[in-house]
Each structure stands twice: as structure tokens, then as C-alpha cells.
N, C-alpha and C positions, 0 to 999 in steps of 0.2 A: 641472308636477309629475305625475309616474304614481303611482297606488296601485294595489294590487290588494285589493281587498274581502275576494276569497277565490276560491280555484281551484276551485269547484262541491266542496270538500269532498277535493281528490284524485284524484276520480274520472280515467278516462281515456276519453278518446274518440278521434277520429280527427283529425286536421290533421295530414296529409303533408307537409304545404310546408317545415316543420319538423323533417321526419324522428324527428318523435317523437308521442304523441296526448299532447293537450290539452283537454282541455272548459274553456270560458271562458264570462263571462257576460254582460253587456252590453260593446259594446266600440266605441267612438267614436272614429271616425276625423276629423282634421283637416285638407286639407292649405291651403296658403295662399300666397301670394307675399308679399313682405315690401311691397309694395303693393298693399293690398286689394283684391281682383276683386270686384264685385256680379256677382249672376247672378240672377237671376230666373227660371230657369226649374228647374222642383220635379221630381223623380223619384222615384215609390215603386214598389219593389219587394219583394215580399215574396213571404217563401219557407216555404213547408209543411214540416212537423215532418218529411219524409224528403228535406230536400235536404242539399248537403254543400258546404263549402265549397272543395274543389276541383272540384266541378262546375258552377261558379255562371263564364258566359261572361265576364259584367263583371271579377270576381275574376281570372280567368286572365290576362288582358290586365295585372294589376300583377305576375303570376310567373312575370316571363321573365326572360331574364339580362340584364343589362342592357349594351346597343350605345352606347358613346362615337358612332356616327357619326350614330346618330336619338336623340340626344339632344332635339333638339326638341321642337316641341309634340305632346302626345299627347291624347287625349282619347277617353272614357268614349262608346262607340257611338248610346248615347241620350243624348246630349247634346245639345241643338238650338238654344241662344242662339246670336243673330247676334255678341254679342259676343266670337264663340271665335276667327270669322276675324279679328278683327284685335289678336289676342296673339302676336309676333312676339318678345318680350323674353327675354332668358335666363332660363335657368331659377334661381330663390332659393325654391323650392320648399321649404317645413317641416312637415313630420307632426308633429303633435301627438294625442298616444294619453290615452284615461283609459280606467279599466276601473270600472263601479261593478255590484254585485250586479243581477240582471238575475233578473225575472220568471219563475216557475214553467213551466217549461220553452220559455221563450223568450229567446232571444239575437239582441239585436239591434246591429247595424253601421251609423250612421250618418256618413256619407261627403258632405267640404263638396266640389264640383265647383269649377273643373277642375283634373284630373291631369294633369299636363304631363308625365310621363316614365312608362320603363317600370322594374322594380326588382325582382331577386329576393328573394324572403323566404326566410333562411334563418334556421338558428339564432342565427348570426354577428349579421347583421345587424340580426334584430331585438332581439338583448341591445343592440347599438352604440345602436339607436334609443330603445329605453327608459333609457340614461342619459343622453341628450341630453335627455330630453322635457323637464325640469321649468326648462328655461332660456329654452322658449318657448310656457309657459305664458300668460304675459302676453301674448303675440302675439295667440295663440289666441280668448283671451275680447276682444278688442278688434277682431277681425271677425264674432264673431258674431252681432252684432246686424245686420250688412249683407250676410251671406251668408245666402241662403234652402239651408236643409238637406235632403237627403235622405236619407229612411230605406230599409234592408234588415233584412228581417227574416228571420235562418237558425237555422234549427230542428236541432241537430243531433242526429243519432240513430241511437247506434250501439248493433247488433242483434246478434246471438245463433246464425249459424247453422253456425258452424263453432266449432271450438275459440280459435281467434285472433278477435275480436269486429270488425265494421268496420261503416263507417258504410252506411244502408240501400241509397245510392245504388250504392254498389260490389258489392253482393253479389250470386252469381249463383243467387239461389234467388227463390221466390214467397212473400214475408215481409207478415202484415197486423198492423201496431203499431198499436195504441188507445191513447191516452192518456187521463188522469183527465180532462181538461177536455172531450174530444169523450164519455169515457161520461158524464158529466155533466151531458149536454143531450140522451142517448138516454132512449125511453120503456121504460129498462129499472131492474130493480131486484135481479138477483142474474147470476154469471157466464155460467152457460147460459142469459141471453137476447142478451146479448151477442155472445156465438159465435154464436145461432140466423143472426145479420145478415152470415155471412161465408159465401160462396157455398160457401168449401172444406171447411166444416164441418156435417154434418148431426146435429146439435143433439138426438137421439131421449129428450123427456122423458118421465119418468115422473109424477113429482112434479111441479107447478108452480113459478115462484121461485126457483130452488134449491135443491128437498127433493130430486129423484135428477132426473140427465140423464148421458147416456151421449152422449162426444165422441167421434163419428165423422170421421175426415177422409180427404178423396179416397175414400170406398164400402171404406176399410177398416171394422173394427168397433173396439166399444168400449175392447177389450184391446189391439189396434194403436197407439191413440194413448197419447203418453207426459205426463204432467201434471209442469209445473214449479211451483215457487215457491222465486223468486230463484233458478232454477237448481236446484234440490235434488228429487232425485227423488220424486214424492209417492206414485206407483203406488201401488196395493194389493195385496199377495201373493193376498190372497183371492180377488176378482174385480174387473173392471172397472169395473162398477158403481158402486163407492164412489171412484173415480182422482178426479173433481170433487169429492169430501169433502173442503173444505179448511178450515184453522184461522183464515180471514181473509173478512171481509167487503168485498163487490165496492167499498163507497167509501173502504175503505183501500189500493187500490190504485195506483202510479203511472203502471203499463202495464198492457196485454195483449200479449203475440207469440203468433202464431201463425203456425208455420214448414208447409209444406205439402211432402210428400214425406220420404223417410226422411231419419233422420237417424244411425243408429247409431254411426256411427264420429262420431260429434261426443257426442251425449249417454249412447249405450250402450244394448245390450238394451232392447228394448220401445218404441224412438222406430222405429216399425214403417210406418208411413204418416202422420207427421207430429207434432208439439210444440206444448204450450199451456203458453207460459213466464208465470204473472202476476208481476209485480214490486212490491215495497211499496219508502217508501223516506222517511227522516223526512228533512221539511224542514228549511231553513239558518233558521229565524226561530220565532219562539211565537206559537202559534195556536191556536183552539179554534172545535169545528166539532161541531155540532148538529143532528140530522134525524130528525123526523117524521111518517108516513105512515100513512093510513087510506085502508080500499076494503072492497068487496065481500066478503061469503063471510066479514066479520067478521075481516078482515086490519087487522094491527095490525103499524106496524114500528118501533123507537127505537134508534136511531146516534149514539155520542158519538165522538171522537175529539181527542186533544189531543197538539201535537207543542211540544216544548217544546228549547230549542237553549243552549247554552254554547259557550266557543272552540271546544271541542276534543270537542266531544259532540253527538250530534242524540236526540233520544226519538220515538217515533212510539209511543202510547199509544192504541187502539183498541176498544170494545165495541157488537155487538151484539142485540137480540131480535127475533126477527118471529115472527107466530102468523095462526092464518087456522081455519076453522069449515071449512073444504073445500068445494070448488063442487060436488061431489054426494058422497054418501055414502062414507064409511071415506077422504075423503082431506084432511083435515086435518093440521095439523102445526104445530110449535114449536121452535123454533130458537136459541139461545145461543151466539154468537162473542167472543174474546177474542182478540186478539194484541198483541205489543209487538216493535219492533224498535229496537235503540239500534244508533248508531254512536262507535266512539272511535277519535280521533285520539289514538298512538302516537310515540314517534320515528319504528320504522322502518316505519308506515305506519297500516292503519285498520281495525280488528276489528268486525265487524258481528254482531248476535248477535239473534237471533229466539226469541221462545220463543208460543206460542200452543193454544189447546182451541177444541172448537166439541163441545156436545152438541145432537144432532138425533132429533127422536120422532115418527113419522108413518103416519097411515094410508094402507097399499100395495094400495089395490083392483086388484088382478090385477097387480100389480106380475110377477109371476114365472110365472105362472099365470094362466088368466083361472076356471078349474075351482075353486080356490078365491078368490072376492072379498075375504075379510073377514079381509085379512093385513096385519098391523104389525110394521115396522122401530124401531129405537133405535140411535141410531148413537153414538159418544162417541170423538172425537180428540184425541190429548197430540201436539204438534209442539215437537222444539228444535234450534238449530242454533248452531254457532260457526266464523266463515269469517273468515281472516286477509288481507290482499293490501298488499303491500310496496309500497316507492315505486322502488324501483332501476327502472332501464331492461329489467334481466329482471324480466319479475314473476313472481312467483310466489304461488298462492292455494292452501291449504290448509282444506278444510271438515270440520266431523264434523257432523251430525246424526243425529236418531232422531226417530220415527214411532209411535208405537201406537194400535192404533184397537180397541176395544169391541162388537163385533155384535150382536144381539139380533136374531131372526128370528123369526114366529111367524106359521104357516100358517092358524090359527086366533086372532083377536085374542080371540072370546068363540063361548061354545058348541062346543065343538068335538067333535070325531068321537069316535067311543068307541073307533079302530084308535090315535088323535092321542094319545102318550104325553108330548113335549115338546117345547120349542122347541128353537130352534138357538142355540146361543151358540159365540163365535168370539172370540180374542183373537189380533190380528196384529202383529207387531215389525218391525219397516226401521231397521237404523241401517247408518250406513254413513260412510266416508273417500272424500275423494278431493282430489285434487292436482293442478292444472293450472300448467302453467309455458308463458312465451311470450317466446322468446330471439329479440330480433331482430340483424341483420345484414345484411351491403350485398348478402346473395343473400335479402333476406326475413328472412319471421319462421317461426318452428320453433317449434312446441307439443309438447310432450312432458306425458302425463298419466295418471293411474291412479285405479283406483274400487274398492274394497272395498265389498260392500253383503251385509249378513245379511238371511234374509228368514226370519221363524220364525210359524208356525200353532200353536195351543190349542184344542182344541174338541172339543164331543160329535159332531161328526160328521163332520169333514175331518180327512184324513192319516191316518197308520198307526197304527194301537192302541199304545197307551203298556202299560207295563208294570204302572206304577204310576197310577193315576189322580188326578187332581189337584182338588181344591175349585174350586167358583167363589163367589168372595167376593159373598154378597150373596143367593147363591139355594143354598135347601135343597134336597137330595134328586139334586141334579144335581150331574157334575164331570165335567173335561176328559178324557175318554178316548183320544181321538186329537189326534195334532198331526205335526209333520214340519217340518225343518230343510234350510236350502240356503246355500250361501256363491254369490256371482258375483264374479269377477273380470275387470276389464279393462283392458287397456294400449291408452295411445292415441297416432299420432305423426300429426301433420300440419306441411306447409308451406304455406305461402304467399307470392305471388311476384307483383310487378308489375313487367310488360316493355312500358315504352310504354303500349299503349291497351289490352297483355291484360293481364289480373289470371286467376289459376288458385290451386285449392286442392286438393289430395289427399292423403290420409290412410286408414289404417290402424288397425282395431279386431282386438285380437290378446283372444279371452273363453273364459271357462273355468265350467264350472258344474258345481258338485258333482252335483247332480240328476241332469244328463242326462250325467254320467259312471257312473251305475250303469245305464243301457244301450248306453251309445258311449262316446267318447275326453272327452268332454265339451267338446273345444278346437275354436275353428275362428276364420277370420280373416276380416273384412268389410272392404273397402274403398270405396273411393269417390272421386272429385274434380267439382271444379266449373270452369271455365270461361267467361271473356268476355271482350265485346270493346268498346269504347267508340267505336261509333259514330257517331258524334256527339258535343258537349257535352250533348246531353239524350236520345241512345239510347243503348240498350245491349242486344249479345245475348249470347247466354248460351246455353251446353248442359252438363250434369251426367247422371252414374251414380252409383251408390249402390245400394248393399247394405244389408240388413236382418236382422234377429232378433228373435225374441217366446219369450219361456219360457212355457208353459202355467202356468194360475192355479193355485191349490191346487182350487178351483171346477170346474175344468174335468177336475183328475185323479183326485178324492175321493169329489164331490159322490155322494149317492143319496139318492133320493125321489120322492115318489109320480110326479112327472112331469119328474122329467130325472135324468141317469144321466150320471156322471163317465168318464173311462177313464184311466188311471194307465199305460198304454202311451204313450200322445202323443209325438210328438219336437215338438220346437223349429220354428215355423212360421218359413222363407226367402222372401227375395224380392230382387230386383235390379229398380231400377226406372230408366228412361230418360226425359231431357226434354228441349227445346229451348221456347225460347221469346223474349223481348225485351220491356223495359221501356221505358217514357217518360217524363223527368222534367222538364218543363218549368214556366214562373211561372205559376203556377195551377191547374196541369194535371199528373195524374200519371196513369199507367195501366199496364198488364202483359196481355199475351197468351201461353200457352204450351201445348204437348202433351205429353202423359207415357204411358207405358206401362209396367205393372206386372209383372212375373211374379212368382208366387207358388207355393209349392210348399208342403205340408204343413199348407195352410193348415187351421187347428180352426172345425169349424162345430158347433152344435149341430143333430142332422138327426132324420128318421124318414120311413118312408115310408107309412104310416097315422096318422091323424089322430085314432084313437084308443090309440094306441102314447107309448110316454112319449120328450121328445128324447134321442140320446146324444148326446155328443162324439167327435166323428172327424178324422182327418186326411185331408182332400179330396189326391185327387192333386195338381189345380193349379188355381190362380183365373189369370185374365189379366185385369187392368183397364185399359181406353183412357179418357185423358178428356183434354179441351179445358178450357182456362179463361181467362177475359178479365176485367179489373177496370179502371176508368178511375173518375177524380175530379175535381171543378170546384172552383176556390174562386172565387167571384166578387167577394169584398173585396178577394182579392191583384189580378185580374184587372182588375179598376176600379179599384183604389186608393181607396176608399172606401167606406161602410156602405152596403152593397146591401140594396133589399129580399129577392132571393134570396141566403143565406151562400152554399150549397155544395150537393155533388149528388154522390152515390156510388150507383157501380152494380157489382156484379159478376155474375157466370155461368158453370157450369160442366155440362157434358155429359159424362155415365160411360157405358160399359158394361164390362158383365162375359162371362169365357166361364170357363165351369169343367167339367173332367172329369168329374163326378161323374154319376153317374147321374139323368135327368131324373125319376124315379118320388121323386127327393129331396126331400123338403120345409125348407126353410135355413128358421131361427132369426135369423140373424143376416146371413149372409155375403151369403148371393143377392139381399136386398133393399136392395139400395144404391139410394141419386138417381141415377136419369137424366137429369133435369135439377132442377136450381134459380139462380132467378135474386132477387137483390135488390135494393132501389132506395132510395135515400136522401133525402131532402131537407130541408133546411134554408131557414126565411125569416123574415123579420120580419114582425109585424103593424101592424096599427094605429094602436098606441101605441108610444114607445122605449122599450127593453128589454124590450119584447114577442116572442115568438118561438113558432115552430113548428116540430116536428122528427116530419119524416114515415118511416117506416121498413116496404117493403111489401118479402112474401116470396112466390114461386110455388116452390112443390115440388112435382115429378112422379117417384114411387119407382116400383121393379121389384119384381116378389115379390107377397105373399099375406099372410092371417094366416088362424088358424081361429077358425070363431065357432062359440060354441054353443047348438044350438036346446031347449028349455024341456025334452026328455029328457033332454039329457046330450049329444045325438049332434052332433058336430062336422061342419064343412063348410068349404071355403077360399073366403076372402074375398079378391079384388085390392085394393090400397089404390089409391084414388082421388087425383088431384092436388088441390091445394086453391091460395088466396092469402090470405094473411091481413094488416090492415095495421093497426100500432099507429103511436099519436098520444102525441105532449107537446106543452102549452101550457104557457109559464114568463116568470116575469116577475123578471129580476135586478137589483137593483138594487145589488149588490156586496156588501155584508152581508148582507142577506137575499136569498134567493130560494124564490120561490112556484112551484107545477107542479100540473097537472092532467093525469093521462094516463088513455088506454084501450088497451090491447091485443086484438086482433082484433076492432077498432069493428063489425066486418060479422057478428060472431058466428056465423062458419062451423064446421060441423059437423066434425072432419077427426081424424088418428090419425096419431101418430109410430112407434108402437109399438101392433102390434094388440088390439083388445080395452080398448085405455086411451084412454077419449074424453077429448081435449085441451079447457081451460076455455075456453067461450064467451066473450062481452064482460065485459069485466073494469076497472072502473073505481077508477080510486086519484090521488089527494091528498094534496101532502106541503107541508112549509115548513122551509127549512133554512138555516142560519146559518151564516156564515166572519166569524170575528173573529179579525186579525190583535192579540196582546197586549203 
């Protein structure tokens, strides 16, 4: 008998062999002779959350066509019973397939040995097979009690970095997917610690835990990188600053991506030097899940989360709080998240609808400034969205959402200056359409797509004076004086093509922006393609170009104040970026090596060239950035095939530099002080006890650039930032229901700075105990 439990909900993923994608979920292979073979000898192979199943060498060897004249015996490469040579008998060879719901994000294949022929999969054949199956059922369960089973274990995962989605092993870009269960055993506890561990991302926080961190990738800045969730643009009009202000806590999560290198003609304006996609995503069963944590500095954090499931329905119901006394003065903070994400299953397919807030209140010791210390943020986000995707063989997906976010700035938290009239208050809108469609066809698949996105400012102090001024609900004496409107539009077309062992992708962003049509055409076209080759069944190289765009913030063209100064001149920052490089994806073993080189033209820095002079915003003639980067992974469960004391072991590394036009008497804000180097290092192992476990996580950054400090008059001076290593610890003990954790972050309590003038928190210890109750 065949059932199928359930098709992961719809979803799609990749299995070529089929000429259509598929996500499946446990899937158990039988096969047998109608006289039962013993075989004794055990095969595990297991495969890490980025392999694919057309790249799995065992796999390949059953999707050939199949030869009447080697019908004979065939058999599985690692096979090694002495009992193979002497099966000489025809072949009565019978597959028997069950499918039963399969493990949060693991899909597993097990396969009874030996395969005695070779057999293409096609659509054909395996409909033919699944009505045959439930006739030899009974066969099936009556060997196997005397066949020893082998398990594979294939992770499938498909990624995000073009318009057409493919599975990770095919793509020719530098992609690092987190999943819930690996952040789950990190010594981390909000998104920006999580990025800190990815060599392509320099992490520059302000805030600890996730009160403010600025995603830098490849030595762009913080307005370069483009912030996802589920795909939907979260940027901030205002500034960069707030792009990581998201409406969702890190353990509501079911991924991380992060794509390295532009990406505009796939996500649009502002994915400028890279994309941080997080994914939510309510499970197929009812659950309820429980976490709390205490540490230092008087940090407090509580996590509910309940996913609750029907036929035709999933809920993922999420809230949380954390709070903290700050580890030295004006930087404490208080935190409030809520989200909800439901899916429904439809006739013609499955409407997913998100809606979520997060209010955030924190002291910003030099956060902007280091001239005034004693500055407080209030931050307050509305997020909703409604995103449709069909089940025909064209899909097609249709999103709307909207964004608002609340600012509160205050240069003076208490005592303030007698020049100090009021704070800043800012109110920002983002909503936006967009429509992707993916037509496949025996030349590939063809994406056709479009973005509508508003982006609208309110405030007493960003954009152009209002006519009329406007109330702020809540505070007297104050109203919006200024504000400013922009529309973006973009058209998107890509293909994509497998010939043999190349796969290639090129596409076309056709953008329009009201804004920078009141000084130019406001049009202009970005392209890009990607290219490889499959080298191997486990290499693969790869070279891509790409084109980019960044609209200047409202921040960057508005802003005035005591110490940085906007400019409303800015054009739109360009770049074309170059890479080659080669991935490795073998059983247990994954890794990537590659070179890129940026050209950057117009690029916005904030600059000066005294140190008592306040920053402006300008357009640098040109940045050029070179970097190298290398990542390699161990698993040594897959690799041994059984519970190692060492799990696994991640390392990655990457080397920048920069060359820019600009005049060297410059002093950069942002741009000129990229990593020159930073390297990470992973490890995972077992203790003493079962289900005991350690999860080590060590970071070396060595940056370019300066910051100023200032000496007890007032008078400023340039400081070089020093390299540092910092190395955070988890001890945890799981026992499936519960699990217990004890972590520290920078155990060595090194002194060091992301961002000048903002001393980064010493040793930092926290304790949590958290609950998964399946209901």
C-alpha cells in the first residue's frame, strides 16, 4: 500500500528527475527479489541540510535509462557482502515505496540493498510504480525482519538567490543557510549574534542582543544590505539602522539565508552587496514551546510560542519580552515581540498571511554621536502581509504588505541643553505589490516579475516642509513638519537553463524611481547572470556578474544636527560586482572558496575632514573592493556514522580591501572602515554525560579605518581600531522535552569596539530552560 501523509504542505522544492519540484518527506525505499536476499552488511549515509538529490553519486547510478543488454546485476558502489558475487538469478526485482510524515526538516531515504538494475525516474514511471506498490505490500513486511537496512539521510534545501528558487547545491552564488535546529544549539540569543558567526557579515552592534546592529556584508555598509522576511522587503526608508528592526523573535524562526554579493535584479533596489532572507514557517503538527532566560546586567527574557495545525491550516502563534539593566551606563533596554503567521490550504493552492509588532525602548550611549552620551531610542513596528502561490506547474505568487515603524530619538535622554528644543520624531510607511511568476519549459524556466513599493516619511525633521503641519498623536506642542513621498518601480525577467553539467541564470531589472526623477530620467536597467559547471558529482565552479542600486535614505538626504548633515543632492549609489569561485559538497563535508571584485561608483559615505567638523553625506567618486573568501564544514556523525564525541566543526574567512578616490585628508564614517580580515571557527562536541553537549563559537576581526575619541575638553583625536577575538560558550543538556543551557559570551572579557566610541559588553553570562511539547 502507498499513502502519502502529506506533501510538506505544497510547498516546492527541487527534484529534477521528475521534471517538476517536489518536497517529500520521509521516503522508504524497498527493493527485494521474490527470494529473500540477507545481507549483513549496514550502510549509513547521511547527507547535511545542503545536499540535493540529484547530486547524491549513489542516487545517480538508479537515473539512467535503462539498457535491456546490462540488465544484469548491478549494485550500489559501497556495497561489500561477499554475498553479491554469487547472485547470478534474473532479475524479480520489486520496489516497494511508503511515504510517512518525516521530521522537521529532515527527509530521510532508506534503501534495503542490493539493486540489481539500473531504472530511470521519470514522471511516467514513477506514477506506474505507485500503483503497483500496495500489491506488494505483503512482500515487503515479510523480509524485513532479515534484511539489515540502510539509512540516507537528504536534507533538501532550496534557496533563494535568484528569482527561480533551486536547491543549494545548484546555485552559483556564496549562500549560508541556518536552520532552527543548528541556531538552537548556538550561544546566541537574538539575529545580529547569529550573523556576527558568518565571516561575510560584519555584524557592527550598537546595542547588545538585538536592541540596534547594522548588517554589513562583503565591507559594504549598513544601507547596502537588503533585510528579508519571508522574502518581503523590510528596509527602512529612514535609515539603515533600523533594516534589522524586525516584527519576529530569533526562535520563531525556521531559517536564516544569507546571500553574499548583489543581488538586485533578483530582489530589487538596495540588495546592494548582499541579502539577509529570515524565514518563519508554522509546523504540520500542535506544539507548544516555552523559554526562559536569565544573566547578567539584570537580563530577563520569556518566549511563548504555539503552532497549532488542522487539514488544511497551519498557525504559528508567537510572543516575546527581554529586558536587561545595561552593562554600563544609558544602555539598557526593553523589548516586546509579537507575530503570527497562518497558512491556508485553498483549491487553487495556499495563502500565507503574517501580521506582527515589536516595541523597542533603549538607552543609546553614543549610539549616533559619542559628543552626546545620554541618547534614547523608542522604536515601535506594525508589519502585515498577504502572499498567494498556486499549484499549477506555472506558479505564480502574488504578495501585498505594509511596514510602519514609529521613531523616537532623543539626543538628550534627561538634562538637556538649553540650545535642545526637541526630540526627533519620525513616522515611516513601506507598503508595497509584487508578483512573481515561474514558467517552465523544455528550454528552462522563465521568471517574469514586478514590485510596486511606497515609501513615505512624517517628521519634525526629515523631508521637505509640509504646508500644513500635522499632530503627533500622544505628544503636545509638537507636529510633523516635514515629510517626503517616493514610489519605486521594477520589472524583472530572468531565465534559467540546464545544458548537461552547466546550469546558467541571467536576468534583467528594468527601475524607476520617482525621487531620482526630479534630477535625472529616474530609469535605468541592471543586469546580471550566474554561471556553472559540475564538476564533479561533489564540485562545482561557478562565475557570476551583477549589477547593483541603492536609493539614498531619507537620513542621508534630510538629516541636520548638531553633528551630521544630510545632502538632498545624492544620486543613487552603482556598482557591478565580479566573482569566480567553486564549491564542495561531499558526505560530511561541505565547503566554498571564491574572489569578487566590486566597482562602486557614487558610492554615500558620511565624511569630514576635521575632527571637530560635523559629518556630511557625499558621493565618493568610486570604492573598489577585492576580497577572497573560503568556508568549509565537518560533520563527523555523517562521517562516522554514529554519535561522535566531536558533532561538527565550521570555519569560514574572508580578506577585503578597499581603494577609493576620495581624497585621503577624508575621514569615512562608515565606508573606509571595512574587515580586512575576519575569520570564524565552530565547534560542536559531546560531554561527559549523554545529551550533554558544547557548542564553541570563536570570532578574529581585524578592521581598516579609525574612530575619534574624545579627550576630557571636548578636543577629538583619531583612534585605529585594534583587532580583537572574542569566544562565546553553550553548555546544554536535551533531553527532548526539556532542555537546559548555560552560556557565556566573550568568556575572555576582551576589551574591543564595532563601532567607535561604543565599548562592546565584557563577559556576559546567561541561563535559560526551555520546553517543546509536541500536543
Amino acid at each position: 500500500m502507498v499513502f502519502f501523509k502529506r506533501w510538506s504542505r505544497k510547498s516546492y522544492g527541487a527534484f529534477k528527475t521528475l521534471s517538476k519540484e517536489v518536497k517529500i518527506c520521509i521516503l522508504d525505499i524497498d527493493f527485494q527479489r521474490k527470494a529473500p536476499i540477507v545481507d549483513n552488511t549496514s550502510i549509513h549515509y547521511h547527507r547535511t541540510y545542503d545536499d540535493s538529490l540529484d547530486d547524491d553519486p549513489l542516487l545517480l547510478e538508479l537515473i539512467e535509462d535503462i539498457d535491456e543488454e546490462e540488465s544484469g546485476n548491478r549494485f550500489f558502489k559501497r556495497s561489500r557482502s561477499p554475498i553479491h558475487s554469487l547472485l547470478t538469478l534474473p532479475l524479480y526485482t520489486i520496489p516497494s515505496l511508503f511515504i510517512s510524515q518525516g521530521k522537521h526538516y529532515s527527509n530521510r531515504l532508506q534503501t534495503y540493498i542490493p539493486i540489481l538494475f539500473k531504472m530511470k525516474i521519470s514522471t511516467t514511471l514513477m506514477t506506474t510504480l505507485f500503483c503497483l506498490l500496495s500489491s506488494f505490500m505483503y512482500a515487503q513486511n515479510s523480509v524485513k525482519d532479515s534484511t539489515e537496512m540502510s539509512e540516507y539521510y537528504l536534507e533538501e534545501v532550496t534557496v533563494n538567490s535568484g528569482r527561480v528558487p533551486q536547491v543549494y547545491s545548484d546555485q552559483a552564488r556564496i549562500i549560508t543557510f541556518i536552520d532552527a535546529e543548528s541556531i538552537q544549539e548556538m550561544p546566541v540569543q537574538s539575529f545580529d549574534q547569529v550573523l556576527g558567526y558568518v565571516a561575510g557579515v560584519d555584524m557592527r552592534s550598537r546595542g547588545p542582543l538585538g536592541v540596534q546592529g547594522d548588517v554589513n556584508i562583503r565591507g559594504g555598509s549598513f544601507d547596502q544590505s537588503l533585510i528579508l522576511l519571508n522574502g518581503i522587503n523590510m528596509n527602512n526608508p529612514q535609515t539603515g539602522h533600523l533594516n534589522l528592526f524586525l516584527p519576529v523573535d530569533l526562535e520563531a524562526a525556521y531559517a536564516v539565508e544569507v546571500l553574499e554579493g548583489p543581488a538586485s535584479r533578483v530582489f530589487g533596489a538596495n540588495a546592494f552587496t548582499g541579502a539577509v532572507n529570515v524565514q518563519t514557517k508554522p509546523l504540520d503538527k500542535d506544539n507548544l514551546y516555552a523559554h526562559m532566560m536569565f544573566g547578567d546586567y539584570g537580563l530577563q527574557k520569556y518566549t511563548g510560542r504555539v503552532n497549532l495545525s488542522t487539514e488544511k491550516t497551519r498557525h504559528l502563534v508567537t510572543g516575546s519580552y527581554k529586558k536587561s539593566d545595561g552593562y554600563i551606563d544609558n544602555t539598557d533596554f526593553e523589548d516586546v515581540t509579537f507575530f503570527y503567521h497562518g497558512s491556508y490550504d485553498v483549491k487553487g493552492g495556499t495563502f500565507d498571511l503574517t501580521a506582527g509588532m515589536s516595541d523597542k525602548g533603549f538607552g543609546a550611549n553614543s549610539f549616533y554621536t559619542p559628543a552626546y552620551p545620554n541618547q534614547y531610542e523608542r522604536n515601535k513596528l506594525y508589519h502585515g502581509s498577504l502572499k498567494f502561490t498556486n499549484n499549477g506547474d506555472i506558479k505564480i505568487s502574488p504578495t501585498i504588505y505594509w511596514n510602519r515603524t514609529y521613531d523616537r530619538y532623543e539626543l538628550f535622554r534627561d538634562n538637556p541643553a538649553e540650545w535642545y528644543t526637541h526630540h526627533n520624531y519620525h513616522q515611516m510607511d513601506a507598503a508595497g505589490v509584487n508578483v512573481n511568476s515561474i514558467i517552465p519549459s523544455k528550454f528552462g524556466k522563465t521568471s517574469i516579475g514586478f514590485d510596486a513599493r511606497y515609501e513615505g516619511i512624517k517628521s519634525n525633521v526629515l523631508g521637505e516642509e509640509l504646508n500644513n503641519p500635522i499632530p503627533i498623536n500622544g505628544v503636545d506642542n509638537t507636529a510633523y513638519t516635514h515629510g517626503k513621498e517616493r514610489f519605486n518601480y521594477s520589472l524583472f525577467l530572468e531565465h534559467n537553463i540546464v545544458l548537461g553539467k552547466f546550469t546558467a541564470s541571467a536576468g534583467l531589472m528594468f527601475n524607476y524611481n520617482t525621487q531620482l526623477a526630479e534630477s535625472s530620467d529616474g530609469f535605468d536597467v541592471f543586469p546580471g547572470a550566474d554561471i556553472s559547471y559540475q564538476l564533479s558529482n561533489s564540485v562545482r565552479l561557478f562565475g557570476t556578474v551583477n549589477t547593483a542600486m541603492r536609493i539614498p535614505t531619507y537620513t542621508d538626504l534630510y538629516y541636520a544636527g548638531p553633528t551630521n548633515i544630510g545632502n538632498d543632492s545624492l544620486k543613487e549609489e552603482r556598482a557591478v560586482t565580479y566573482e569566480i569561485g567553486s564549491k564542495i559538497d561531499k558526505k560530511g563535508f561541505s565547503g566554498s572558496v571564491s574572489a569578487f571584485r566590486r566597482y562602486g561608483s557614487n558610492i554615500i559615505d558620511w565624511v569630514r575632514t576635521d575632527p571637530n567638523e560635523p559629518w556630511q553625506a557625499q558621493n565618493l567618486t568610486s570604492l573598489t573592493t577585492t576580497g577572497i573568501t573560503a568556508n568549509a564544514a565537518l560533520d563527523f556523525r555523517t562521517l562516522l556514522h554514529e554519535e561522535a564525541f566531536l558533532k561538527n566543526i565550521r570555519m569560514s574567512y574572508i580578506w577585503m580591501t578597499a581603494d577609493q578616490s576620495a581624497p585621503d585628508s577624508l575621514a569615512s564614517n562608515y565606508v573606509l572602515d571595512q574587515l580586512n580580515h575576519k575569520l570564524t571557527f565552530g565547534l560542536q562536541h559531546g560531554l561527559f554525560i549523554k545529551n550533554l553537549k558544547a557548542d564553541w563559537q570563536i570570532v578574529y576581526q581585524d578592521r581598516n579605518g579609525s574612530y575619534t575619541v574624545y579627550d576630557p575638553n571636548g578636543d577629538g583625536y583619531e583612534q585605529a581600531y585594534d583587532p580583537f577575538t572574542t569566544v562565546d560558550l553553550r553548555i546544554s543538556y536535551d533531553n527532548k522535552m526539556m532542555y537546559f543551557y548555560a552560556e557565556a559570551s566573550n568568556i575572555f572579557d576582551v576589551q574591543y569596539h564595532d563601532i567607535g566610541n561604543i565599548p562592546q559588553p565584557g563577559r556576559w553570562f546567561r541561563a535559560g530552560v526551555r520546553m517543546n511539547l509536541d500536543l
